[in-house]
Predicted model as a PDB file, atoms N, CA, C, CB and O in Angstrom, pLDDT in the B-factor column:
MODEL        1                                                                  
ATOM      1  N   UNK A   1      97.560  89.592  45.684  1.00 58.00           N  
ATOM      2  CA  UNK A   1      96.990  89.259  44.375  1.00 58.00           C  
ATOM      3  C   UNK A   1      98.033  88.579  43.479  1.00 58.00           C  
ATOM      4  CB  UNK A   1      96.448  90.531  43.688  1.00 58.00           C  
ATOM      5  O   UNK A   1      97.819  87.545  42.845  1.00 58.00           O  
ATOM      6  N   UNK A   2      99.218  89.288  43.493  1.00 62.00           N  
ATOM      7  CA  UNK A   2     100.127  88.705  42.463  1.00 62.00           C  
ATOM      8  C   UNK A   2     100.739  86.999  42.998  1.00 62.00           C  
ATOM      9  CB  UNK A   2     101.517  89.947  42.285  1.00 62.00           C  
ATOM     10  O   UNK A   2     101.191  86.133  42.248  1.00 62.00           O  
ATOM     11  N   UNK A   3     100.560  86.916  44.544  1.00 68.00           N  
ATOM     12  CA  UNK A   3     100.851  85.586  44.744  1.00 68.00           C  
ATOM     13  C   UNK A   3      99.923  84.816  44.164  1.00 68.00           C  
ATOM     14  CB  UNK A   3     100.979  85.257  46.023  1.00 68.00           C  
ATOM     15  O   UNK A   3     100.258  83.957  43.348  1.00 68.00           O  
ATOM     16  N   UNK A   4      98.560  85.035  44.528  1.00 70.00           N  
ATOM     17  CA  UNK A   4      97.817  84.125  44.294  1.00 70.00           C  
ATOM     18  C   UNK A   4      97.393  83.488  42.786  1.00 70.00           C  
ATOM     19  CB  UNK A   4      96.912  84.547  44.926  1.00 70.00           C  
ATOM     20  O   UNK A   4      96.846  82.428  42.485  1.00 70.00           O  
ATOM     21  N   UNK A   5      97.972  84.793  41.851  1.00 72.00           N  
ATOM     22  CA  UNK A   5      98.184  84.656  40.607  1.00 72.00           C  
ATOM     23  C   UNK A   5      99.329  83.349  40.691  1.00 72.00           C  
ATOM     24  CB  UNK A   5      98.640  86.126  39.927  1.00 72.00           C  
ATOM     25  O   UNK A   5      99.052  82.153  40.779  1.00 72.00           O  
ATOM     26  N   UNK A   6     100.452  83.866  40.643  1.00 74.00           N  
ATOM     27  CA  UNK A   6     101.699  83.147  41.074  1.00 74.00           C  
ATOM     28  C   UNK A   6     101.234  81.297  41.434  1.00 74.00           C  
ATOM     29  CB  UNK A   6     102.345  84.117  42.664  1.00 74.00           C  
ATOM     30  O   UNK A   6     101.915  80.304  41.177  1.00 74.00           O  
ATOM     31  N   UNK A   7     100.456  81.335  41.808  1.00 80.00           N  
ATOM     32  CA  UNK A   7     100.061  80.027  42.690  1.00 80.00           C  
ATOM     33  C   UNK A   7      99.482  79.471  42.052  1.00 80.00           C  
ATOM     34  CB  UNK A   7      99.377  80.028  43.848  1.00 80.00           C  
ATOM     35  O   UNK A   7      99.698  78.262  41.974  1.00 80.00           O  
ATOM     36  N   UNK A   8      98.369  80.133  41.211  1.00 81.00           N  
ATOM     37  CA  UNK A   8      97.425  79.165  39.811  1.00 81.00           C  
ATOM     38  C   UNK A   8      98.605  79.110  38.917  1.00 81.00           C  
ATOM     39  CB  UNK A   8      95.791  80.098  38.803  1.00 81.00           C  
ATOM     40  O   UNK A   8      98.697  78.026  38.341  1.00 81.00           O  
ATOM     41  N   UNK A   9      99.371  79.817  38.684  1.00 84.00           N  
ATOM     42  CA  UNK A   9      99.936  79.148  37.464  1.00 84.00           C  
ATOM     43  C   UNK A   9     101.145  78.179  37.900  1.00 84.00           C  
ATOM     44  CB  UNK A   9     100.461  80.296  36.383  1.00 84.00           C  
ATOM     45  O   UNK A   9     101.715  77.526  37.026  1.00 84.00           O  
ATOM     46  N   UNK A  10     101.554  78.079  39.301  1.00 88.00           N  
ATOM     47  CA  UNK A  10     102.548  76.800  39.019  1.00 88.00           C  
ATOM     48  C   UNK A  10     101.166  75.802  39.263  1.00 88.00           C  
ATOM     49  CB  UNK A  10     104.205  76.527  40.336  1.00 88.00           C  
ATOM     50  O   UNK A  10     100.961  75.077  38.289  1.00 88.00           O  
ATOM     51  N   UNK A  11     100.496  75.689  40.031  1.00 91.00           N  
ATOM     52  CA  UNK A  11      99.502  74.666  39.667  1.00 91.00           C  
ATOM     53  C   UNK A  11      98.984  74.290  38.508  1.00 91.00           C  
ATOM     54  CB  UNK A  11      98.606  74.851  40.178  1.00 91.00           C  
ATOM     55  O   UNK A  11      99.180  73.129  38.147  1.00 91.00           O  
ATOM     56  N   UNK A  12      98.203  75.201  37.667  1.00 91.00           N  
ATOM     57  CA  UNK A  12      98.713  74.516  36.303  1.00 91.00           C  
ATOM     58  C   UNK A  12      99.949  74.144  35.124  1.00 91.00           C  
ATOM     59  CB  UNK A  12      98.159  74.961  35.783  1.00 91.00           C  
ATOM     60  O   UNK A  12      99.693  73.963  33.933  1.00 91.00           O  
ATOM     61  N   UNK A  13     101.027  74.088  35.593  1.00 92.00           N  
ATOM     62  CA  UNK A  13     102.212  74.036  35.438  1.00 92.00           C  
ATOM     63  C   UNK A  13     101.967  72.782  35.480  1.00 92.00           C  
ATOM     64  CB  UNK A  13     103.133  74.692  36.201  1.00 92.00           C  
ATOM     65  O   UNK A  13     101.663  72.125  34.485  1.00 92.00           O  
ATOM     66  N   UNK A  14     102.112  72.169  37.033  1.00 94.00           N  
ATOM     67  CA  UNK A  14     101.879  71.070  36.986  1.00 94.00           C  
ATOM     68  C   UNK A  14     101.295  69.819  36.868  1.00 94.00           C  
ATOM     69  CB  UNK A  14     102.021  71.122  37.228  1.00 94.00           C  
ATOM     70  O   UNK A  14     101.680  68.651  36.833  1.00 94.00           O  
ATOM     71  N   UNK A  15     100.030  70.547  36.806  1.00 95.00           N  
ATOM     72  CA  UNK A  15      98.714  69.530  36.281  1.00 95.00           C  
ATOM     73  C   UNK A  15      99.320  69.565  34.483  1.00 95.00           C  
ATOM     74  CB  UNK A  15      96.562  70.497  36.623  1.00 95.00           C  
ATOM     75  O   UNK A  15      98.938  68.760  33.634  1.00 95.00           O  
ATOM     76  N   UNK A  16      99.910  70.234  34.336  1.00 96.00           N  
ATOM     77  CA  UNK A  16     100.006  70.361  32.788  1.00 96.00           C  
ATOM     78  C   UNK A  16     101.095  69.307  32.477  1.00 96.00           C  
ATOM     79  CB  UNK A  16     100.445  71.967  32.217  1.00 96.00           C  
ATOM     80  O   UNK A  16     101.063  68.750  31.379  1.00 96.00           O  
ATOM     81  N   UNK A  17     101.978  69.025  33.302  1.00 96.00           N  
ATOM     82  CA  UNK A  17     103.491  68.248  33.542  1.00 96.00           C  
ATOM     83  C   UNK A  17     102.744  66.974  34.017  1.00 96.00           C  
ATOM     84  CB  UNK A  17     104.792  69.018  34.884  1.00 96.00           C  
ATOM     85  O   UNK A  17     102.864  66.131  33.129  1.00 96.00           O  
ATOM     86  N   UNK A  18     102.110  66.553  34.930  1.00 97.00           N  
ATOM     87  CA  UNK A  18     101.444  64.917  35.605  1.00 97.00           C  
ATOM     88  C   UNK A  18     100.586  64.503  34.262  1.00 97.00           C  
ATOM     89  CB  UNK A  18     100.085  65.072  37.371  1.00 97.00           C  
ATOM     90  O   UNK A  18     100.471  63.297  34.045  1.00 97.00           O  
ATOM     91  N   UNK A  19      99.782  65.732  33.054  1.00 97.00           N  
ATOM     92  CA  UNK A  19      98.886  65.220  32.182  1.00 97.00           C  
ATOM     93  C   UNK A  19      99.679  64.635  30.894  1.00 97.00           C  
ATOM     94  CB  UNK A  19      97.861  66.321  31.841  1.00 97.00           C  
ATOM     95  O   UNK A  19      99.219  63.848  30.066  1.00 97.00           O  
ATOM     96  N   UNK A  20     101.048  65.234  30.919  1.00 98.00           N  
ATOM     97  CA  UNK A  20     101.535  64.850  29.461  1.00 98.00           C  
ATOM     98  C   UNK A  20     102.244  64.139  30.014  1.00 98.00           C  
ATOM     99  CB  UNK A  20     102.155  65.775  28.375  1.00 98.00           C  
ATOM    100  O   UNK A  20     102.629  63.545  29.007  1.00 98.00           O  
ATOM    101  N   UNK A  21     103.172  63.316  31.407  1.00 97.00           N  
ATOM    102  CA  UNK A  21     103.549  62.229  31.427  1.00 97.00           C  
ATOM    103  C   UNK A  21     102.501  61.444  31.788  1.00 97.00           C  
ATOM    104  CB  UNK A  21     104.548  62.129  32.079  1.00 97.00           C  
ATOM    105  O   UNK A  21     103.144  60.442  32.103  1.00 97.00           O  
ATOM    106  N   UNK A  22     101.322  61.141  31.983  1.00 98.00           N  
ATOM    107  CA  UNK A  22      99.911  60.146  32.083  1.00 98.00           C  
ATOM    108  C   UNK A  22      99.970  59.860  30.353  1.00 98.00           C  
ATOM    109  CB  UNK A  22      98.058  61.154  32.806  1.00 98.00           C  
ATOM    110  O   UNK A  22     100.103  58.672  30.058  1.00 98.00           O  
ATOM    111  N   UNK A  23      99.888  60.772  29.275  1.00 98.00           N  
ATOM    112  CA  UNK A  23     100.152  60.819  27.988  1.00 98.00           C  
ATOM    113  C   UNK A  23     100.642  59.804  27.378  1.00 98.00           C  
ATOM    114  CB  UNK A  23     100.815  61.670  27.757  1.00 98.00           C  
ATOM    115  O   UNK A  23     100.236  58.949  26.591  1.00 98.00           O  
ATOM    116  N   UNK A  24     101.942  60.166  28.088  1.00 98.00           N  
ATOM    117  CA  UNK A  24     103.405  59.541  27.265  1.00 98.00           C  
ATOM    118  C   UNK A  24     103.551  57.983  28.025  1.00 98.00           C  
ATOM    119  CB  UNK A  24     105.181  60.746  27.663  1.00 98.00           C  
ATOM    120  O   UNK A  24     104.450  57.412  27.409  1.00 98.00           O  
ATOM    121  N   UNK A  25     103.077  57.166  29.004  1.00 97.00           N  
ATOM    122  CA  UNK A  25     102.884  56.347  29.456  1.00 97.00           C  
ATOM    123  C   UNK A  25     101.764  55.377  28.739  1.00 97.00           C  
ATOM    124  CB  UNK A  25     102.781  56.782  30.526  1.00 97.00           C  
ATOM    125  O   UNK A  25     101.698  54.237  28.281  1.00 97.00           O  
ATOM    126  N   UNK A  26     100.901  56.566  28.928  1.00 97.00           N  
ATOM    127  CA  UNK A  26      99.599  55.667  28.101  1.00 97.00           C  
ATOM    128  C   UNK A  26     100.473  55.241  25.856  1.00 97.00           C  
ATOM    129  CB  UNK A  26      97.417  57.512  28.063  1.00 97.00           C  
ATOM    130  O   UNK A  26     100.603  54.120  25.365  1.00 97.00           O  
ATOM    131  N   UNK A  27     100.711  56.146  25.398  1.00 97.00           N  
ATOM    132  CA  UNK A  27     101.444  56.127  24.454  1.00 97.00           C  
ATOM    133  C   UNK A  27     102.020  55.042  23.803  1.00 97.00           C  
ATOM    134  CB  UNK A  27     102.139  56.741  24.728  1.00 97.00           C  
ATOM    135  O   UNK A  27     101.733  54.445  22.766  1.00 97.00           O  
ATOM    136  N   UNK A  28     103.326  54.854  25.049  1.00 96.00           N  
ATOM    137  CA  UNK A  28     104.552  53.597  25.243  1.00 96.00           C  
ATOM    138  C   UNK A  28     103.552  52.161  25.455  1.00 96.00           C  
ATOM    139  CB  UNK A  28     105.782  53.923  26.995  1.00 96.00           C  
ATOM    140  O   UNK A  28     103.645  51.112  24.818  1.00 96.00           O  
ATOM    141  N   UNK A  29     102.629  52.476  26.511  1.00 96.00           N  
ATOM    142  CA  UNK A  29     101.865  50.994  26.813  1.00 96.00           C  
ATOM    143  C   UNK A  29     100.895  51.007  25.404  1.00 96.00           C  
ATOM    144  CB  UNK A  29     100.741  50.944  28.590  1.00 96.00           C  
ATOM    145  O   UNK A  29     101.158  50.047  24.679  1.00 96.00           O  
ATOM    146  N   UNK A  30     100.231  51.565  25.077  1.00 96.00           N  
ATOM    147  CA  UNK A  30      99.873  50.888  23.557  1.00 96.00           C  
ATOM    148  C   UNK A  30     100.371  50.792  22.630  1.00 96.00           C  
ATOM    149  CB  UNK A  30      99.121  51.190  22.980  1.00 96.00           C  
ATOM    150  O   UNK A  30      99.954  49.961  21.823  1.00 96.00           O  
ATOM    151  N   UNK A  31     101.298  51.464  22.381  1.00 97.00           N  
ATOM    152  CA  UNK A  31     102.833  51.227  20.932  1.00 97.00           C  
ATOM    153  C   UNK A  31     103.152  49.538  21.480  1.00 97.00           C  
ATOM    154  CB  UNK A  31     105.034  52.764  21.281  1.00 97.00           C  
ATOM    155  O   UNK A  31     103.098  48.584  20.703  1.00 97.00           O  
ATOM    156  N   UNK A  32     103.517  49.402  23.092  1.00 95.00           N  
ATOM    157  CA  UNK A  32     104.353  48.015  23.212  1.00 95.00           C  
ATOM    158  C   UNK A  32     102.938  47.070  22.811  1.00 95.00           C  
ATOM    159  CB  UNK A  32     105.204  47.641  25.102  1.00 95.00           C  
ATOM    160  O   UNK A  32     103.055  46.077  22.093  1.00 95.00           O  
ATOM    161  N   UNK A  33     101.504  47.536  23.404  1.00 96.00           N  
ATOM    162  CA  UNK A  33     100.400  46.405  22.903  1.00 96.00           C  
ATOM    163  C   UNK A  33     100.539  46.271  21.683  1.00 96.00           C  
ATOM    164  CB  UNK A  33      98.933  46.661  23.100  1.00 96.00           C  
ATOM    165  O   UNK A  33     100.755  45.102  21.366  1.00 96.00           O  
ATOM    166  N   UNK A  34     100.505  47.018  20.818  1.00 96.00           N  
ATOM    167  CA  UNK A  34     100.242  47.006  19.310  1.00 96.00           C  
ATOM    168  C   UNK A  34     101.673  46.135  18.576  1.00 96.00           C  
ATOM    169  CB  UNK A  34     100.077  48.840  18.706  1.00 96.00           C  
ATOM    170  O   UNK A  34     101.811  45.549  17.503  1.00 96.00           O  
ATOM    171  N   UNK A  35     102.428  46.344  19.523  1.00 96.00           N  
ATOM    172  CA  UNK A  35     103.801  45.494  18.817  1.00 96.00           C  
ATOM    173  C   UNK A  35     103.947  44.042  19.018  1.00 96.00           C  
ATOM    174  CB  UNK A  35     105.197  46.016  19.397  1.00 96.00           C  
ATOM    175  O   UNK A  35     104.208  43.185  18.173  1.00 96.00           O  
ATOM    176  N   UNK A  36     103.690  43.888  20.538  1.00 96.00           N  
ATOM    177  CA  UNK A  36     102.855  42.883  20.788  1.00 96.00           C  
ATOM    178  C   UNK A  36     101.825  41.643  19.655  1.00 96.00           C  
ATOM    179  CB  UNK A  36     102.091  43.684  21.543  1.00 96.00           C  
ATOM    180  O   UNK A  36     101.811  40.436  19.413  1.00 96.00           O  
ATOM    181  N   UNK A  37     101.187  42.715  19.302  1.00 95.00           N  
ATOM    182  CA  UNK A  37     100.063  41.871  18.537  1.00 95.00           C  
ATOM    183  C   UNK A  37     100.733  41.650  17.134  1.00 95.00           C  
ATOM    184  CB  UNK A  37      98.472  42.728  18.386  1.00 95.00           C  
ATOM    185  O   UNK A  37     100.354  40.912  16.224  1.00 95.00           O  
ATOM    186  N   UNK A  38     101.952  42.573  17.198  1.00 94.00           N  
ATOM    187  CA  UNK A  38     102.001  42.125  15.510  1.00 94.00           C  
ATOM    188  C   UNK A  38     102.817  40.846  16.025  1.00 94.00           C  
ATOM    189  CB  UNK A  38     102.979  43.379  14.095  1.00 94.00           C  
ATOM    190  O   UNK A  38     102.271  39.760  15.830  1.00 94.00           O  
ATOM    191  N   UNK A  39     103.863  40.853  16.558  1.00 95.00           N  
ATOM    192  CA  UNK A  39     104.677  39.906  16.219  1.00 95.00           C  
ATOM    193  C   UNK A  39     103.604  39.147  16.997  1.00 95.00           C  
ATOM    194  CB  UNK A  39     106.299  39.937  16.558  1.00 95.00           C  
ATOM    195  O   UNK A  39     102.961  38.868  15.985  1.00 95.00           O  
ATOM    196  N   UNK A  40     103.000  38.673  17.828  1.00 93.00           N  
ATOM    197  CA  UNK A  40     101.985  37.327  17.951  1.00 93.00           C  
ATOM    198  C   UNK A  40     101.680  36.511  16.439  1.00 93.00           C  
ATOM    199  CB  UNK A  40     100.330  37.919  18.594  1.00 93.00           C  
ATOM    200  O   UNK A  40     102.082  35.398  16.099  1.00 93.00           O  
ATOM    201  N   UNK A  41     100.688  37.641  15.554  1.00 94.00           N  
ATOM    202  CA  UNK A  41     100.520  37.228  14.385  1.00 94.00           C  
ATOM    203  C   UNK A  41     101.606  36.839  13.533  1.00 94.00           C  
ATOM    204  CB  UNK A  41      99.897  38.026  13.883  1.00 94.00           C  
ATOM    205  O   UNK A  41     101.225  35.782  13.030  1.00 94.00           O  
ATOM    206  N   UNK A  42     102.595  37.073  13.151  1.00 94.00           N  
ATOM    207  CA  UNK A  42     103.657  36.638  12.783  1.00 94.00           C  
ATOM    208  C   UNK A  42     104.158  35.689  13.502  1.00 94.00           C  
ATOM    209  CB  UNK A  42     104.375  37.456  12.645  1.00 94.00           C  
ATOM    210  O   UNK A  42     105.222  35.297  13.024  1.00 94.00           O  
ATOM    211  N   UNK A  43     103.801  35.069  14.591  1.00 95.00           N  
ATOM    212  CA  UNK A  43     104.522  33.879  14.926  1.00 95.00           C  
ATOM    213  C   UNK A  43     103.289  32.940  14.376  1.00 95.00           C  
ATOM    214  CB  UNK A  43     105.032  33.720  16.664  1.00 95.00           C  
ATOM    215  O   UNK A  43     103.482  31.985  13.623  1.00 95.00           O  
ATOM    216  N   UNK A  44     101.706  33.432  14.962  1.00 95.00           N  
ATOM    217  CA  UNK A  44     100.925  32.630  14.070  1.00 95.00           C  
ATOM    218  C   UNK A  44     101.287  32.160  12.855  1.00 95.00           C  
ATOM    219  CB  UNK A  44      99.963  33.170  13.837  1.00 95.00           C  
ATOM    220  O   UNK A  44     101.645  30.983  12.810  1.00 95.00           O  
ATOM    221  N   UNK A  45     101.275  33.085  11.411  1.00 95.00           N  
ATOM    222  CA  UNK A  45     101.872  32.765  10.317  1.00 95.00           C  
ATOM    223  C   UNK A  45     102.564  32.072  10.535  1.00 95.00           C  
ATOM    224  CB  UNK A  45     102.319  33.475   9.690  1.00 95.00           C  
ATOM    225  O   UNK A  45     101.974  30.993  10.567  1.00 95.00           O  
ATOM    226  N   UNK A  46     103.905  31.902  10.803  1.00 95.00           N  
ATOM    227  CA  UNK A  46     105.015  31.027  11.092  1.00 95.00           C  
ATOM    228  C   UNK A  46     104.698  29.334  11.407  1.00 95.00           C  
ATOM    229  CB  UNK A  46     105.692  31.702  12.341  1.00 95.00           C  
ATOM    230  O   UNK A  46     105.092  28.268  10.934  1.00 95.00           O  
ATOM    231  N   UNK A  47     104.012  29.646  12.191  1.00 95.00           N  
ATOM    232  CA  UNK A  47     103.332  28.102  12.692  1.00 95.00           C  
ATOM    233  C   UNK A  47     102.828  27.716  11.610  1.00 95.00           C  
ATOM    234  CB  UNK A  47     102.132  28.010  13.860  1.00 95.00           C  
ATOM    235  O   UNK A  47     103.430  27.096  10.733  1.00 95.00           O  
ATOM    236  N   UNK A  48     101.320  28.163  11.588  1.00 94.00           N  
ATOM    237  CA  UNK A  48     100.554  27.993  10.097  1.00 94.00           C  
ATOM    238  C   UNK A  48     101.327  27.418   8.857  1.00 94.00           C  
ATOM    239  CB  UNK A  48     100.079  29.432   9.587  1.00 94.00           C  
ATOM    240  O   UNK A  48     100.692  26.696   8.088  1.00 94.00           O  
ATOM    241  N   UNK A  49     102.570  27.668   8.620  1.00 94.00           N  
ATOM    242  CA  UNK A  49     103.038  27.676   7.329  1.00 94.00           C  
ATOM    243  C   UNK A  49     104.175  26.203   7.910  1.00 94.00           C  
ATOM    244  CB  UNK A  49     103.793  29.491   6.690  1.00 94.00           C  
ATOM    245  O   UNK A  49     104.376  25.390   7.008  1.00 94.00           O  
ATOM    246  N   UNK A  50     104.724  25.939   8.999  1.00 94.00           N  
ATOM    247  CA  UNK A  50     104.990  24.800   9.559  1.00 94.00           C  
ATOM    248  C   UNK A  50     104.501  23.625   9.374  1.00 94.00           C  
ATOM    249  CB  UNK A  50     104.900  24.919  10.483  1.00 94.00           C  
ATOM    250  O   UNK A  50     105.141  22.633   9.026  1.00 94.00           O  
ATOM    251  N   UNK A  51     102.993  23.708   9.670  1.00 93.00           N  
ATOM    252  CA  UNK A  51     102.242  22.748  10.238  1.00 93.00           C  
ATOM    253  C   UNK A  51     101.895  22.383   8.545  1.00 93.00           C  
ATOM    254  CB  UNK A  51     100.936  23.256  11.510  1.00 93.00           C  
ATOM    255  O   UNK A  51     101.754  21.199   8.241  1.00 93.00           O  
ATOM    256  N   UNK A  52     101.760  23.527   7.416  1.00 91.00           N  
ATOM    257  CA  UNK A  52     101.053  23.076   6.351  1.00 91.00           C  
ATOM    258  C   UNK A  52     102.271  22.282   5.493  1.00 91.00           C  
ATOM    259  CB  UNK A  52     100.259  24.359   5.562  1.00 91.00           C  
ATOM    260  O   UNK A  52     102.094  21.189   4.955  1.00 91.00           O  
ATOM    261  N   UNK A  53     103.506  23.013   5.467  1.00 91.00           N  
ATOM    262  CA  UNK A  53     104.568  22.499   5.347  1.00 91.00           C  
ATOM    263  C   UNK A  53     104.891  20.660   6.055  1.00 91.00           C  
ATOM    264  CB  UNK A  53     105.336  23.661   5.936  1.00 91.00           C  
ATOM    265  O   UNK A  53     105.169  19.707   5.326  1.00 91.00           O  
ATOM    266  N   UNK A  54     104.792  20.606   7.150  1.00 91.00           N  
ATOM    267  CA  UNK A  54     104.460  19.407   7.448  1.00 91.00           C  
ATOM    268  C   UNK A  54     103.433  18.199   7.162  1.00 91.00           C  
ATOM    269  CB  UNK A  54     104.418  19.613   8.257  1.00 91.00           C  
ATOM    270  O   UNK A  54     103.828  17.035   7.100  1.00 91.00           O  
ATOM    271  N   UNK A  55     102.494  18.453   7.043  1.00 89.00           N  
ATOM    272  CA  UNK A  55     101.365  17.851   6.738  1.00 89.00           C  
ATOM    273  C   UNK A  55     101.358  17.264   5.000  1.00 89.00           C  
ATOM    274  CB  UNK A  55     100.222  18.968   7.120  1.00 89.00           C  
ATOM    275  O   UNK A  55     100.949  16.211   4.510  1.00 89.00           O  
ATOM    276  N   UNK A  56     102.139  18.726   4.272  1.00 87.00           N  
ATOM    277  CA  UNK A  56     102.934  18.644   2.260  1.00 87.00           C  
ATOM    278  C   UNK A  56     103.468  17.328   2.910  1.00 87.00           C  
ATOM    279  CB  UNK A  56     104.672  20.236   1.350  1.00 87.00           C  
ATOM    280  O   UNK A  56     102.787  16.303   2.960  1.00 87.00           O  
ATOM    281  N   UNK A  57     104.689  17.427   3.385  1.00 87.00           N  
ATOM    282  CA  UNK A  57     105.688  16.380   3.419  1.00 87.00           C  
ATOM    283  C   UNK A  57     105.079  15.102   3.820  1.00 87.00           C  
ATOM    284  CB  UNK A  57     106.803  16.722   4.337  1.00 87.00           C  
ATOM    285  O   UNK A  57     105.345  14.053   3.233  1.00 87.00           O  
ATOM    286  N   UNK A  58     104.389  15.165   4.660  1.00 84.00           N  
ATOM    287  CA  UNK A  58     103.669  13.777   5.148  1.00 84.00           C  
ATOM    288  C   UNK A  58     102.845  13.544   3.906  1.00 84.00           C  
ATOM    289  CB  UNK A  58     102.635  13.870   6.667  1.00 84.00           C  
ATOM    290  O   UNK A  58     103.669  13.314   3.022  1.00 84.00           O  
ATOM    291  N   UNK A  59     101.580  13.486   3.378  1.00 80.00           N  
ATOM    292  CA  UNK A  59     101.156  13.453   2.273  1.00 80.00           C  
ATOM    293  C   UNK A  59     102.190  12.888   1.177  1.00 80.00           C  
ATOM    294  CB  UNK A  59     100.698  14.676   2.077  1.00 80.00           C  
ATOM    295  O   UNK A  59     102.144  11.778   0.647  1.00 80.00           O  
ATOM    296  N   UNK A  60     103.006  13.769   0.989  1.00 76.00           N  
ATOM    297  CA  UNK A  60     104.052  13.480  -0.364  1.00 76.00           C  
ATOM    298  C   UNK A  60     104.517  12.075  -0.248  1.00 76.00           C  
ATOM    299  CB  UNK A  60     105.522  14.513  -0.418  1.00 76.00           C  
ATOM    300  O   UNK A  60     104.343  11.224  -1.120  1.00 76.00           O  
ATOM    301  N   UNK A  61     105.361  11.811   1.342  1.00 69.00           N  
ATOM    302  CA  UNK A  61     105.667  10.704   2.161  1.00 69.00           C  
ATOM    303  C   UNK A  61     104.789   9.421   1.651  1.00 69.00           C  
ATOM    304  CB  UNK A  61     105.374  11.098   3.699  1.00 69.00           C  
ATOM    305  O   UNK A  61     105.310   8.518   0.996  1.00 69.00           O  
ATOM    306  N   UNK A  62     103.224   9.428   2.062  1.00 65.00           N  
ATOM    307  CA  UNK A  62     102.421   8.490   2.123  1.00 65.00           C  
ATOM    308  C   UNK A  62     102.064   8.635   0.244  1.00 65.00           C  
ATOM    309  CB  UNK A  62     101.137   8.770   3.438  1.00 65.00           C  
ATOM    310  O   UNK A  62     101.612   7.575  -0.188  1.00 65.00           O  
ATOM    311  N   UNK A  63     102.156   9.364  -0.464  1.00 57.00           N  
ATOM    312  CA  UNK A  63     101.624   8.950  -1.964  1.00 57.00           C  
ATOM    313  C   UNK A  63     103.121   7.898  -2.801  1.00 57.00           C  
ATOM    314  CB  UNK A  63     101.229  10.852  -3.050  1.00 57.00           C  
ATOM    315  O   UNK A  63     103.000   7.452  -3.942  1.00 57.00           O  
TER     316      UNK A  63                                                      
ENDMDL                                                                          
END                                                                             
């Protein structure tokens, strides 16, 4: 009896250990998506403000 006790609990031991590193994986991969997306948008902006910046100068250029 006491083994078999013994035996469920390292099994959930370790289902408990494979679930919180599945966790901490899943975690890291959407923190890096989400970081991801910001700086994307911030390079958007960046461009955006290039291109309008360019387009001022051309304009200014041609008046």
């Amino acid at each position: 009896m006491a083994k078999k006790r013994r035996r469920v609990r390292r099994s959930l031991v370790w289902t408990a250990g494979i679930l919180s590193l599945v966790l901490i994986i899943l975690a890291g991969f959407f923190t890096f998506k989400y970081i991801e997306k910001k700086n994307w948008e911030k390079e958007q902006e960046q461009r955006r403000a290039e291109v309008y910046s360019w387009l001022e100068s051309r304009h200014n250029f041609e008046s």
